[in-house]
TIKE-214561 format. One line per field, with one value per residue (C-alpha): residue in three letters; residue number from 1; y, x, z. Coordinates in Angstrom, 3 decimals, decimal comma. Layout:
TIKE-214561
res: c(ALA | ...)
n: c(NUM | ...)
north: c(Y | ...)
east: c(X | ...)
up: c(Z | ...)
This chain:
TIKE-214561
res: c(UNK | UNK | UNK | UNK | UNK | UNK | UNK | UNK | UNK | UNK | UNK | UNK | UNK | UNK | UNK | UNK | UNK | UNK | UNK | UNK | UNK | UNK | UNK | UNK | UNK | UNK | UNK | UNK | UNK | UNK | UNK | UNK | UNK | UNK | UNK | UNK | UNK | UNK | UNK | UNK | UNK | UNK | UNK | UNK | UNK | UNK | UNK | UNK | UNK | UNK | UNK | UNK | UNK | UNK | UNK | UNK | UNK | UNK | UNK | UNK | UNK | UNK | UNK | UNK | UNK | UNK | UNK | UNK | UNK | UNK | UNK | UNK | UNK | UNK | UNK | UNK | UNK | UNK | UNK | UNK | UNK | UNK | UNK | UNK | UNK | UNK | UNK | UNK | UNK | UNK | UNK | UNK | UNK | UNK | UNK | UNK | UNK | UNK | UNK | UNK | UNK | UNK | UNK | UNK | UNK | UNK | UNK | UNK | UNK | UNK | UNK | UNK | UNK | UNK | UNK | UNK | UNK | UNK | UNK | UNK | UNK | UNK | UNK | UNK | UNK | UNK | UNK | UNK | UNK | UNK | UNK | UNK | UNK | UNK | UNK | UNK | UNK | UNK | UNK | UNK | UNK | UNK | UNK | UNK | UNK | UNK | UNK | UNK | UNK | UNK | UNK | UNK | UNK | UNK | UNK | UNK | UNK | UNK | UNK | UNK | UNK | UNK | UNK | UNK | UNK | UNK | UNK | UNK | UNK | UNK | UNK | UNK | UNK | UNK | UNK | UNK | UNK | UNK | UNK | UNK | UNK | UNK | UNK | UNK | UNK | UNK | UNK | UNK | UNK | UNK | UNK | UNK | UNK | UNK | UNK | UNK | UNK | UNK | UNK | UNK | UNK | UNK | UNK | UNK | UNK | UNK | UNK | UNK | UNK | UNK | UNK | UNK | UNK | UNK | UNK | UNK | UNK | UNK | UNK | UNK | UNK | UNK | UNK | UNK | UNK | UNK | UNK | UNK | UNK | UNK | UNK | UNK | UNK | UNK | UNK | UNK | UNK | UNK | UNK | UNK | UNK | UNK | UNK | UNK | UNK | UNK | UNK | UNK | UNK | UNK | UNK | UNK | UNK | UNK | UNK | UNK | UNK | UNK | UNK | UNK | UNK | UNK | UNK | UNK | UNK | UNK | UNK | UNK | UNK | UNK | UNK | UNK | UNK | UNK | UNK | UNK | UNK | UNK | UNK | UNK | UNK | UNK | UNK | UNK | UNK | UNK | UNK | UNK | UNK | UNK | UNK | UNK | UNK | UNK | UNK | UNK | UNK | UNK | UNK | UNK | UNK | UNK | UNK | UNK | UNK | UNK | UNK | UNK | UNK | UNK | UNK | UNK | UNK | UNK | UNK | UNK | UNK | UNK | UNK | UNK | UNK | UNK | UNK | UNK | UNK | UNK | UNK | UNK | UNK | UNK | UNK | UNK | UNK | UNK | UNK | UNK | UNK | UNK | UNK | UNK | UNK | UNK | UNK | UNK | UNK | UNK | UNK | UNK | UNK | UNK | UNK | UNK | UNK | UNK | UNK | UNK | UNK | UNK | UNK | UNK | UNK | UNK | UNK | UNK | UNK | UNK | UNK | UNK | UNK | UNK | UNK | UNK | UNK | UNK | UNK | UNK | UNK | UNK | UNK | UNK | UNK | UNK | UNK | UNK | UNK | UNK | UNK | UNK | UNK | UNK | UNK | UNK | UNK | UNK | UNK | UNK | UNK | UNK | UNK | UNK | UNK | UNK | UNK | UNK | UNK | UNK | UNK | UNK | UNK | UNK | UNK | UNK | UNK | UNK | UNK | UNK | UNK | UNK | UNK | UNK | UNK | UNK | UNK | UNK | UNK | UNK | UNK | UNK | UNK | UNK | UNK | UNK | UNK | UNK | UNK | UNK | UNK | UNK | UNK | UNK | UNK | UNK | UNK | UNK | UNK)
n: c(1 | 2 | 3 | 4 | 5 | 6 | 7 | 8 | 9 | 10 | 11 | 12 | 13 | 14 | 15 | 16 | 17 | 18 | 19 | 20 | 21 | 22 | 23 | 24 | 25 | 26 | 27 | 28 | 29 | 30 | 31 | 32 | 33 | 34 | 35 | 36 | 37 | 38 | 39 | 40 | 41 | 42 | 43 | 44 | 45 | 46 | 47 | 48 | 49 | 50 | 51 | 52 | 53 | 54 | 55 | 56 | 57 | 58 | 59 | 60 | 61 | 62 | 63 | 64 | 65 | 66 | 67 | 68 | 69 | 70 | 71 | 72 | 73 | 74 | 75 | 76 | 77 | 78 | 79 | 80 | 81 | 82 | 83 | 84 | 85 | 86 | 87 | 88 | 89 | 90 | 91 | 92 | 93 | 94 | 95 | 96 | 97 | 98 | 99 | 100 | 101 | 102 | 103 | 104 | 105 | 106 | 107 | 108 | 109 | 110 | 111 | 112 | 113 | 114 | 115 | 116 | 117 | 118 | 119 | 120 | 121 | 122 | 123 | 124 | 125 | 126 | 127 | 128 | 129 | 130 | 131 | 132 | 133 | 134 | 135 | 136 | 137 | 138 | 139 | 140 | 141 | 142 | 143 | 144 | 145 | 146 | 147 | 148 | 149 | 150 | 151 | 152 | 153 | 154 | 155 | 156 | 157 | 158 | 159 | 160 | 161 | 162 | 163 | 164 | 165 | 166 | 167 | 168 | 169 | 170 | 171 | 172 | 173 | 174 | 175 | 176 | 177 | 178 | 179 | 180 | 181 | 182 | 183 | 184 | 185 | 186 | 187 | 188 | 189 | 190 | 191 | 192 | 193 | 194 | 195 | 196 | 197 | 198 | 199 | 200 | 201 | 202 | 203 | 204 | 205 | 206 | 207 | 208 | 209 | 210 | 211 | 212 | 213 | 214 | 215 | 216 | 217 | 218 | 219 | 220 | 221 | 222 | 223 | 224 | 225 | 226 | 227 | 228 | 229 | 230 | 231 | 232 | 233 | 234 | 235 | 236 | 237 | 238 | 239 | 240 | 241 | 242 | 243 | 244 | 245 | 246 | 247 | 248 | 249 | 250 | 251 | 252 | 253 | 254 | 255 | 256 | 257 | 258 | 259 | 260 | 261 | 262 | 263 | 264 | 265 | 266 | 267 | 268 | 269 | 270 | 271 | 272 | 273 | 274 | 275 | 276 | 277 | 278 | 279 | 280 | 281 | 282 | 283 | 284 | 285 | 286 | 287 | 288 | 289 | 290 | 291 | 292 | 293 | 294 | 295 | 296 | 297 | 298 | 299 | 300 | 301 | 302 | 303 | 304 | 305 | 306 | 307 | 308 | 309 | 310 | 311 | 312 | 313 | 314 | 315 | 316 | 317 | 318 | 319 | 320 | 321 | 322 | 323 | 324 | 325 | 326 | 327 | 328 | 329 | 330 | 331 | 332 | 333 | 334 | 335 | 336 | 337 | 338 | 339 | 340 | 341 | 342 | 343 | 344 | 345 | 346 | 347 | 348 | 349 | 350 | 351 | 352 | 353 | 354 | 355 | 356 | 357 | 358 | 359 | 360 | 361 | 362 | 363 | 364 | 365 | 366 | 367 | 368 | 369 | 370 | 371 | 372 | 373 | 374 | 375 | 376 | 377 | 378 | 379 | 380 | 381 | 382 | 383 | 384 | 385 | 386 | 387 | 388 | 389 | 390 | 391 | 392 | 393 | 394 | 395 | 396 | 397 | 398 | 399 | 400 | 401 | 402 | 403 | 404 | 405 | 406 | 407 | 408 | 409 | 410 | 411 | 412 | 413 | 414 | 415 | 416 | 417 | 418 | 419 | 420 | 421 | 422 | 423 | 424 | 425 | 426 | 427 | 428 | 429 | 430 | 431 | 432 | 433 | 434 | 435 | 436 | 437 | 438 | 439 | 440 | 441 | 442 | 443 | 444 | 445)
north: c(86,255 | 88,343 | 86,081 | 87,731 | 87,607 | 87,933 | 89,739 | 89,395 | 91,175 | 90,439 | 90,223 | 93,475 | 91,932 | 91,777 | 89,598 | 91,895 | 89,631 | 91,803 | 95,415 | 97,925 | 99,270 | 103,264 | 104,560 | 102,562 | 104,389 | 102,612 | 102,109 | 98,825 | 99,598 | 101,626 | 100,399 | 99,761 | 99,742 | 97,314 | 98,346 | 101,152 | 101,633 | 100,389 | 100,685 | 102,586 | 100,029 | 100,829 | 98,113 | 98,174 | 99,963 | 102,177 | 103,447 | 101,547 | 102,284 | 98,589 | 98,300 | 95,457 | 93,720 | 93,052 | 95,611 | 95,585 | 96,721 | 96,438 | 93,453 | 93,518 | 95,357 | 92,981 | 94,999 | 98,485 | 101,441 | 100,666 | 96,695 | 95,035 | 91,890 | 89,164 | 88,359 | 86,641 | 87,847 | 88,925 | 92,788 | 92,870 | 91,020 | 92,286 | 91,479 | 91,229 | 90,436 | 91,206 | 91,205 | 93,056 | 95,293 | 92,462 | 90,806 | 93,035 | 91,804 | 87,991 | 86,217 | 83,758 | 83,883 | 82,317 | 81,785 | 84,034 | 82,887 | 84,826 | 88,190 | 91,141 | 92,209 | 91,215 | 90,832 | 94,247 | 93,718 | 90,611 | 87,354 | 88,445 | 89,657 | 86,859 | 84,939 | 84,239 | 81,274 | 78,770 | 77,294 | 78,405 | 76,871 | 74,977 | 77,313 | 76,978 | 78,470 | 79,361 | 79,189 | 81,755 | 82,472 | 82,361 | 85,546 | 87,123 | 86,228 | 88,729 | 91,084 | 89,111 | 91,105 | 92,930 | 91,338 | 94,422 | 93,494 | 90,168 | 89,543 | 88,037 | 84,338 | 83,157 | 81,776 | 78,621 | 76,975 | 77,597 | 76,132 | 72,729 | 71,716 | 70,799 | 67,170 | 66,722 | 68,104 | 71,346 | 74,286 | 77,131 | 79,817 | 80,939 | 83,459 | 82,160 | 85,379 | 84,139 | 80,877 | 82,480 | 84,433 | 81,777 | 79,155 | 82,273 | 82,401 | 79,215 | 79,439 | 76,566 | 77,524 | 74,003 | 75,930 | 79,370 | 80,534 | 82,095 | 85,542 | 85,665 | 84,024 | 80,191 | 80,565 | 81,622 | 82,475 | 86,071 | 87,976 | 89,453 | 86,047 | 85,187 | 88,473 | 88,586 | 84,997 | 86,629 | 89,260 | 86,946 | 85,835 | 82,277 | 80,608 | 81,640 | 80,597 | 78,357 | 80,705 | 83,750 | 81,820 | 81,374 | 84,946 | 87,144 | 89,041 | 92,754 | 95,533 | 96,986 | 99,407 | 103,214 | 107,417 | 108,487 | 110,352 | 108,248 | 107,742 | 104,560 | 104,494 | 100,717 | 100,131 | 98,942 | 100,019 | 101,518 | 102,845 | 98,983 | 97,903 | 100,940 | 99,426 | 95,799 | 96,530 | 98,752 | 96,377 | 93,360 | 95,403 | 96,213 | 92,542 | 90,723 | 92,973 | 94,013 | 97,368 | 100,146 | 103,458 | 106,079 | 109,537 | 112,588 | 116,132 | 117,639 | 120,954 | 121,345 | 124,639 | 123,020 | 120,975 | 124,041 | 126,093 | 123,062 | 123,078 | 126,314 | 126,082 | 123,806 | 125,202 | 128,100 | 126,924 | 126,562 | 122,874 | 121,255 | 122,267 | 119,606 | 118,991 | 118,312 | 114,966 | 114,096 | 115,185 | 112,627 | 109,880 | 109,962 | 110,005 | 106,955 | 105,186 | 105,927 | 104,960 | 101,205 | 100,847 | 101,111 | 99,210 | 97,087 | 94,753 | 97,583 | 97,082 | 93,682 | 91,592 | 88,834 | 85,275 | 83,805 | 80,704 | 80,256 | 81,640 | 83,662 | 86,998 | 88,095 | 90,739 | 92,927 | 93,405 | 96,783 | 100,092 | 100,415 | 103,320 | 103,832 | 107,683 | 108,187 | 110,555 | 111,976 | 112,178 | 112,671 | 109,047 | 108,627 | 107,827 | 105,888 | 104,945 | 105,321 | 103,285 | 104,485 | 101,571 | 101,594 | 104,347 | 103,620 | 104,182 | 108,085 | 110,923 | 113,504 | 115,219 | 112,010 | 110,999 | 114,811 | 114,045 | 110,636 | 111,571 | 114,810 | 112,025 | 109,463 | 112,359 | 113,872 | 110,118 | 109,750 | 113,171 | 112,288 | 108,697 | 107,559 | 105,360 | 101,840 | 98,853 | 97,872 | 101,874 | 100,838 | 97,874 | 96,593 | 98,914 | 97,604 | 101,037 | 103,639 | 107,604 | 109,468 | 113,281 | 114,319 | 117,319 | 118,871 | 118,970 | 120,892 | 118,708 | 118,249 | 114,491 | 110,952 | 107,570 | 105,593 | 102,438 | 99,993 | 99,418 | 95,513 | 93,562 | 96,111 | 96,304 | 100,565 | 103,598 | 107,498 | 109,855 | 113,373 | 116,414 | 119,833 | 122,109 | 124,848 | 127,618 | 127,086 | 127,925 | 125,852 | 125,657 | 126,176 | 126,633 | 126,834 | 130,135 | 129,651 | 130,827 | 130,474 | 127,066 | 125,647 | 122,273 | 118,392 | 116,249 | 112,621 | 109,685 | 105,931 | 102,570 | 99,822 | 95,711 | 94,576 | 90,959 | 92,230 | 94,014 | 95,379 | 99,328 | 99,469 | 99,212 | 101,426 | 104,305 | 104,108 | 104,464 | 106,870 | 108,862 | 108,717 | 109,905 | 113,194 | 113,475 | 114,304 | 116,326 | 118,515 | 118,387 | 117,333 | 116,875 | 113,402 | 112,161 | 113,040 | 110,006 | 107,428 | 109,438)
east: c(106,590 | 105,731 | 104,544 | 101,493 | 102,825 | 99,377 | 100,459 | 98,819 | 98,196 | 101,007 | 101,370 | 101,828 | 103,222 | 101,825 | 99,580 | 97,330 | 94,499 | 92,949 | 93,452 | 91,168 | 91,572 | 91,689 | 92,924 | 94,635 | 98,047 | 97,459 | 95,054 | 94,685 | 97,250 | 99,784 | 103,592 | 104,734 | 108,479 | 109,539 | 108,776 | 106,320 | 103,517 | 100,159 | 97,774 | 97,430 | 95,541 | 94,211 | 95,048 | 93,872 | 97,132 | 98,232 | 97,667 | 100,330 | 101,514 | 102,057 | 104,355 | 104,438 | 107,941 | 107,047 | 108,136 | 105,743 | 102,003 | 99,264 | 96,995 | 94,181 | 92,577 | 91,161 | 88,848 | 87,469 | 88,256 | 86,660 | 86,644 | 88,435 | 90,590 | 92,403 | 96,085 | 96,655 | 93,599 | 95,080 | 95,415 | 96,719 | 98,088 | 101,146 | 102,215 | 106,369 | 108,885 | 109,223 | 105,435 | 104,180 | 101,771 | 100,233 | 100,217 | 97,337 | 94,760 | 95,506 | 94,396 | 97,440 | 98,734 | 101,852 | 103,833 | 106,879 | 109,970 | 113,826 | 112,131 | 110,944 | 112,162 | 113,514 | 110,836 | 109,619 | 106,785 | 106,869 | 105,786 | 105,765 | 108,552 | 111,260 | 113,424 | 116,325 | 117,820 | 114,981 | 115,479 | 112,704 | 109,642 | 107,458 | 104,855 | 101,522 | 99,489 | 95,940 | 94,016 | 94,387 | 90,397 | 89,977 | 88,636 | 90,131 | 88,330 | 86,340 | 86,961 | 85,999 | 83,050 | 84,184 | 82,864 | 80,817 | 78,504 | 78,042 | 75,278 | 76,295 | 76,597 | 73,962 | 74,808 | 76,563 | 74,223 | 71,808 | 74,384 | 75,277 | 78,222 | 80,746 | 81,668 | 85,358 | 88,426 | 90,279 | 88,609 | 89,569 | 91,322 | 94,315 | 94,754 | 96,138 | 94,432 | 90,967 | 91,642 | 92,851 | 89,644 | 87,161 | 88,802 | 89,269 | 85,247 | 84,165 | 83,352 | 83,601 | 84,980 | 83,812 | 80,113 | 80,502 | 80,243 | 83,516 | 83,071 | 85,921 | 87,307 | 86,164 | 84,696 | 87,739 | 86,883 | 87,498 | 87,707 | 84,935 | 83,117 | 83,813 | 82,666 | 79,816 | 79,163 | 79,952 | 77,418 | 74,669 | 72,657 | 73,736 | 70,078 | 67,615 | 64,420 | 63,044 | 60,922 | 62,935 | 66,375 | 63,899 | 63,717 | 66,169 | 68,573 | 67,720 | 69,180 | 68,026 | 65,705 | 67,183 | 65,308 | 64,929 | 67,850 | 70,037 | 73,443 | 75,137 | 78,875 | 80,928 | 82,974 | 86,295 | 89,326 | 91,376 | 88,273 | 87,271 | 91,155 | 90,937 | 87,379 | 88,498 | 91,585 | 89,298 | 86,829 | 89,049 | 91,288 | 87,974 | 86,702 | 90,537 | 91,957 | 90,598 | 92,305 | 92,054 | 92,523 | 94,211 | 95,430 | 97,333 | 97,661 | 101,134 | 102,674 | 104,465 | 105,581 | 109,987 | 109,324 | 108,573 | 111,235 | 113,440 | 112,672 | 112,574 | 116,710 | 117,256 | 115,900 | 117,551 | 121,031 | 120,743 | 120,597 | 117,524 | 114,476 | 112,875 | 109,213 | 107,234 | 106,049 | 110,052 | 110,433 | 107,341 | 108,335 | 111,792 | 110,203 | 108,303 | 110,785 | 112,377 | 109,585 | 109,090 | 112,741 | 111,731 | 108,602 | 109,535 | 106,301 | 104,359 | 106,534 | 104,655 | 101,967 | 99,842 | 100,273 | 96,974 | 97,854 | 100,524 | 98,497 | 101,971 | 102,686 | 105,753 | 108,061 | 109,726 | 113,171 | 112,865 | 110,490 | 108,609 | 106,749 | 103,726 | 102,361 | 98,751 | 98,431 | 94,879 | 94,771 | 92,374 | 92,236 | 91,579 | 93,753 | 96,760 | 99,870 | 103,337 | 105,886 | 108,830 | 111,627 | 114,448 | 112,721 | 114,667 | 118,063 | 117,112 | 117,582 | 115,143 | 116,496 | 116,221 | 112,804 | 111,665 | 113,047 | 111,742 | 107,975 | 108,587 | 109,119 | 106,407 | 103,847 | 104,762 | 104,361 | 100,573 | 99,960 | 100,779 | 99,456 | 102,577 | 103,292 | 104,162 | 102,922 | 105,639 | 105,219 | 102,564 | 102,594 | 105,210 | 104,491 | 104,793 | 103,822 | 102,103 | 101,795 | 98,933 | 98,878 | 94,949 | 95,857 | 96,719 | 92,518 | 92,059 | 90,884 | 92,094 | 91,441 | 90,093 | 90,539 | 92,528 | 91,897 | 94,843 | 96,198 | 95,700 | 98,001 | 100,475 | 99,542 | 99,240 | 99,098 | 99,976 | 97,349 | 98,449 | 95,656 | 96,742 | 98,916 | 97,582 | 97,805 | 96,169 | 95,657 | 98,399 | 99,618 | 103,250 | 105,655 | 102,700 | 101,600 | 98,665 | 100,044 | 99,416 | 101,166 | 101,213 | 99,627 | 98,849 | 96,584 | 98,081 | 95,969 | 97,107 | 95,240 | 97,429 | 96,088 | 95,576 | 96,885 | 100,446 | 100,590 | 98,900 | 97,545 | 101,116 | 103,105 | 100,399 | 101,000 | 104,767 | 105,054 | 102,843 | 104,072 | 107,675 | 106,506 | 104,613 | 107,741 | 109,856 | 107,345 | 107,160 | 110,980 | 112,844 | 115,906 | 115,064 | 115,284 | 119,153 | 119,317 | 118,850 | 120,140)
up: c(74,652 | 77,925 | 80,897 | 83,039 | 86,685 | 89,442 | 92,347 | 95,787 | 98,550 | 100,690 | 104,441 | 105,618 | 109,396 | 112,676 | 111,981 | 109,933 | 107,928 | 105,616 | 104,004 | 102,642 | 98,905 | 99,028 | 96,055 | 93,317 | 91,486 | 88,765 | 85,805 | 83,259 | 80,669 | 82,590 | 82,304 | 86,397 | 86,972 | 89,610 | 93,308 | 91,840 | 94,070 | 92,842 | 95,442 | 98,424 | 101,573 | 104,502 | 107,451 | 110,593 | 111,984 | 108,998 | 105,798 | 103,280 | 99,501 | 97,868 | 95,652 | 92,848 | 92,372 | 88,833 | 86,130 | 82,728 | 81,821 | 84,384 | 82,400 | 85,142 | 88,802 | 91,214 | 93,682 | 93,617 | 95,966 | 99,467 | 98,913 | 101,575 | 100,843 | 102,744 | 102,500 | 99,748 | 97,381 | 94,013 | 93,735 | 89,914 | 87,215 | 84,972 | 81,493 | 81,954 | 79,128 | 75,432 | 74,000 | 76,959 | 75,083 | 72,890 | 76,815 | 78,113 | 76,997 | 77,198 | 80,395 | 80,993 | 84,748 | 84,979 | 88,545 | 89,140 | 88,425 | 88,518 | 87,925 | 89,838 | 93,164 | 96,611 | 99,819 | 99,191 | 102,349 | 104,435 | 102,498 | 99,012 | 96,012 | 94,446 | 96,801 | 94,457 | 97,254 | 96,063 | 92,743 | 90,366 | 90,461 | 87,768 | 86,245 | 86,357 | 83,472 | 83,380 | 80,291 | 77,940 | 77,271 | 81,288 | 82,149 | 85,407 | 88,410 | 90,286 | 92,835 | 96,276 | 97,841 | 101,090 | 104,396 | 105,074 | 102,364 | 102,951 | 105,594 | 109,124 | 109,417 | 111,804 | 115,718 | 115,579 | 117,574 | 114,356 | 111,785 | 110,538 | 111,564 | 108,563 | 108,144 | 109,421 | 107,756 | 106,507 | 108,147 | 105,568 | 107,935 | 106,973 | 109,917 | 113,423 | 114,908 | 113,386 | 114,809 | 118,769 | 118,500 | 117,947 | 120,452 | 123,262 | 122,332 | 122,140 | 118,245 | 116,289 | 112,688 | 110,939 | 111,901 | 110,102 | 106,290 | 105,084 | 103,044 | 101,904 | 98,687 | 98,338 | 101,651 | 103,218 | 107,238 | 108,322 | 111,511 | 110,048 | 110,524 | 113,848 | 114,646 | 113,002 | 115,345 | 118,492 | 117,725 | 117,186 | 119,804 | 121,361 | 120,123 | 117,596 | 117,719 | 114,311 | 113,107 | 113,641 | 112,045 | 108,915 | 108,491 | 106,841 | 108,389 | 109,324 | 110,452 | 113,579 | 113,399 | 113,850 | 113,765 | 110,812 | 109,067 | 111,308 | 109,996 | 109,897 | 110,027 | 109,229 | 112,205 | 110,406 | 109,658 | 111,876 | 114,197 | 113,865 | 115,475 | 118,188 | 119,446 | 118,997 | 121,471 | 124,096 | 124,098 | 124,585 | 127,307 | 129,168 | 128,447 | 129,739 | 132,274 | 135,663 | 135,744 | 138,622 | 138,340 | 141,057 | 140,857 | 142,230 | 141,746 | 141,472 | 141,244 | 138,070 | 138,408 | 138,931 | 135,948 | 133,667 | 135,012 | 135,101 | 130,984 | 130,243 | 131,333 | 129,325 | 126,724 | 127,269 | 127,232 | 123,480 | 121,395 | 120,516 | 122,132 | 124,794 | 125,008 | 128,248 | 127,088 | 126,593 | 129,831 | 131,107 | 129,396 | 130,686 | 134,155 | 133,379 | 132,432 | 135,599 | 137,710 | 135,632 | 136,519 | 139,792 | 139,471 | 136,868 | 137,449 | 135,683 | 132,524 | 131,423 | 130,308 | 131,102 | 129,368 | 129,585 | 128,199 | 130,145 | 133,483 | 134,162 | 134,324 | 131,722 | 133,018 | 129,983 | 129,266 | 127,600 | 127,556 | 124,412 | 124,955 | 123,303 | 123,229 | 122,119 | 118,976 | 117,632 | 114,033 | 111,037 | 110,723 | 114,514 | 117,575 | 117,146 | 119,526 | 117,677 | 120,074 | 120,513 | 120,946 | 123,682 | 125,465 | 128,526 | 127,006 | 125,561 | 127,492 | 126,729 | 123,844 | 122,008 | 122,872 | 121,739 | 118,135 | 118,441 | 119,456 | 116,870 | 113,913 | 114,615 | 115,042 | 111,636 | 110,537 | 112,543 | 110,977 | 107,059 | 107,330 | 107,153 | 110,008 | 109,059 | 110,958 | 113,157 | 114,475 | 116,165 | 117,625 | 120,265 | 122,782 | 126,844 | 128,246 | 126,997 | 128,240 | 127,618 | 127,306 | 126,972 | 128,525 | 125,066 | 124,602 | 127,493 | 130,391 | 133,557 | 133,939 | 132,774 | 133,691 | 130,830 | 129,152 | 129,378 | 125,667 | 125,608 | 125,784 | 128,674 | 131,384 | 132,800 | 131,480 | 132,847 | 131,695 | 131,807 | 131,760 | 131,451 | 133,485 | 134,065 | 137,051 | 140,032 | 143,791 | 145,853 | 149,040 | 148,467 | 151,562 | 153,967 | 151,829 | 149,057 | 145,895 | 141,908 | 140,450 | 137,744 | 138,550 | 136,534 | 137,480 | 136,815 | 136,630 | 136,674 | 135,281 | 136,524 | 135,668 | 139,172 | 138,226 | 137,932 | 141,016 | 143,981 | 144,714 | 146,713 | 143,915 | 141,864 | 144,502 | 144,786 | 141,112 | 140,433 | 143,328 | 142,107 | 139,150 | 140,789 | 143,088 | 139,796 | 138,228 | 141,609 | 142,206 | 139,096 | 141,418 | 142,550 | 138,962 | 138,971 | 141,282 | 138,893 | 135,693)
């Protein structure tokens, strides 16, 4: 007799809450092999194929394209064993035992070193349960201050990040109405709270929730997703971290030739941003408080072991920042290949989670869109970032003679808790000192 496994959205790492559906791979009826991808989701960090460690025909779809579901929402059930077929249409859910795959994506698949547990079987008349309704379409829970407070016991968040963001807030969760499935709390809900406004007066809490009002032909655009995560973190990093910005001109012009050499000389070609990066990590050698972060909790600042260096990318999806891990130990040919295969990766969609998160320093090439200049946003939770604008040829004073040169302007947003403008300017000096003379890097190579 086949069994009908329920598979769940699983937790896709890094503390991600909640996925989008974008396309499903699969229709009711299909025959899955095990570790087949079912469903493509969209996180906040990256778009991800699922796949189901159950082999047999897909039974039931929980959520249509563009619904967005918390960890541990069912995604789709599947009829497994002899029977399959006759399976399909039956609505018994039975828990998994020694079948189906290994930890295919953190927190779900079989883990064969726990004995098998006791199943649990749903009725066979019990219809599957709905698709929960994505947050977006449920309508804002009102200020706390307006809300009954729930009598004491379970609050039901499942998320640790939901739970940081309402105490760093001052939200209290027993006073909100989950969204999500049997009232389950999302980020989406303590949002929602910190957007309200802190009292609401009776009459106007009586009345129902509008929109505000917007010109005609106005276009309305869900912040979520992944342009949801990239205002979260610039809002937060504007919100947390006094930064200050300061910057320098430099001439370029030994830096290109200095590439062009190598280049010539035959191998793999090296990129200027190869070249950058292996300046930076030079200079936070040097300045090693600019390779950290701040432990609010804690009230101490944490100095980092090793350069994870995080490179801004613009994409079709929007901007991410691919990290690339041990920067400090590649010379430049490696960090070319390295920035060459997580771009393909932010360019196809590909990028996995853990590509893009880890980062303690990131460089910022905005030059590539033509403009000279601009004054970074740290990416919360490091600490700086070097923005680089284009090189281009200029009038320079070179040798007490003006000539053409091919000049960068290079701007610096440092967190003034970790360090002082001192620091700032010595490393961001260093770092124009190589770019003008690439000889002074051979010191420390």
């Amino acid at each position: 007799m086949a069994q009908v496994m329920e598979f769940k959205l699983p937790d896709l790492g890094e503390g991600l809450t909640e996925a989008e559906i974008v396309r499903w791979l699969v229709a009711v009826g299909d025959v899955v092999a095990v570790d087949q991808p079912v469903v493509e989701v969209e996180t906040a960090k990256a778009m991800v194929e699922v796949p189901c460690p159950y082999g047999g025909v897909v039974t039931a779809r929980f959520g249509e394209e563009g619904t967005e579901l918390p960890v541990g929402a069912p995604l789709i059930t599947v009829a497994v064993g002899a029977g399959a077929g006759d399976a399909a249409g039956a609505g018994a859910v039975q828990e998994p035992e020694e079948s189906g795959s290994g930890n295919v994506l953190v927190g779900y698949g079989t883990d064969h070193s726990r004995t098998a547990r006791r199943r649990r079987v749903r009725p066979a008349s019990a219809a599957p349960a709905p698709a929960p309704a994505a947050p977006a379409a449920v309508a804002a829970p009102a200020a706390p201050a307006a809300l009954p407070v729930r009598p004491a016991g379970p609050v039901p968040v499942i998320s640790p990040l939901v739970r940081k963001l309402a105490r760093d807030n001052g939200i209290d969760l027993r006073a909100l109405t989950g969204s999500g499935p049997d009232g389950l709390i999302l980020r989406a809900d303590v949002e929602a709270a910190l957007r309200a406004p802190a009292a609401v007066p009776a009459a106007a809490a009586a009345a129902p929730a509008t929109a505000a009002a917007a010109p005609a032909g106005a276009e309305r655009i869900p912040l979520k997703g992944l342009r949801g995560a990239v205002a979260d973190k610039l809002s937060r990093s504007r919100r947390e971290i006094p930064d200050a910005t300061c910057w320098v001109d430099a001439d370029a012009t030994e830096l290109m030739a200095a590439r062009a050499a190598m280049n010539a000389a035959g191998g793999p070609k090296v990129s200027v941003l190869a070249l950058l990066a292996r300046i930076c990590t030079a200079a936070l050698a040097r300045y090693p408080e600019l390779n950290s972060t701040v432990d609010l909790a804690a009230n101490e600042i944490v100095r980092l072991p090793s350069v994870h260096l995080g490179f801004a990318a613009q994409t079709e999806r929007g901007l991410v920042v691919p990290v690339v891990r041990d920067a400090h130990e590649r010379n430049a040919e490696s960090l070319t290949a390295e920035f060459a295969r997580l771009t393909e990766l932010a360019r196809t969609g590909k990028l996995a989670p853990s590509d893009l998160t880890g980062g303690t320093f990131t460089l910022n090439n905005y030059g590539v869109f033509g403009v000279d200049g601009s004054t970074p946003i740290i990416n919360h939770p490091e600490a700086a970032m070097l923005g680089v604008g284009r090189i281009t040829p200029k009038p320079w004073v070179h040798r007490g003679e003006l000539a053409v040169r091919q000049v960068v302007q290079l701007s610096f947003t440092f967190d003034h808790r970790v360090c002082d403008g001192g620091t700032a300017g010595g490393f961001l000096r260093y770092v124009a000192d190589c770019v003008e003379n690439p000889a002074v890097l051979l010191r420390t190579l």
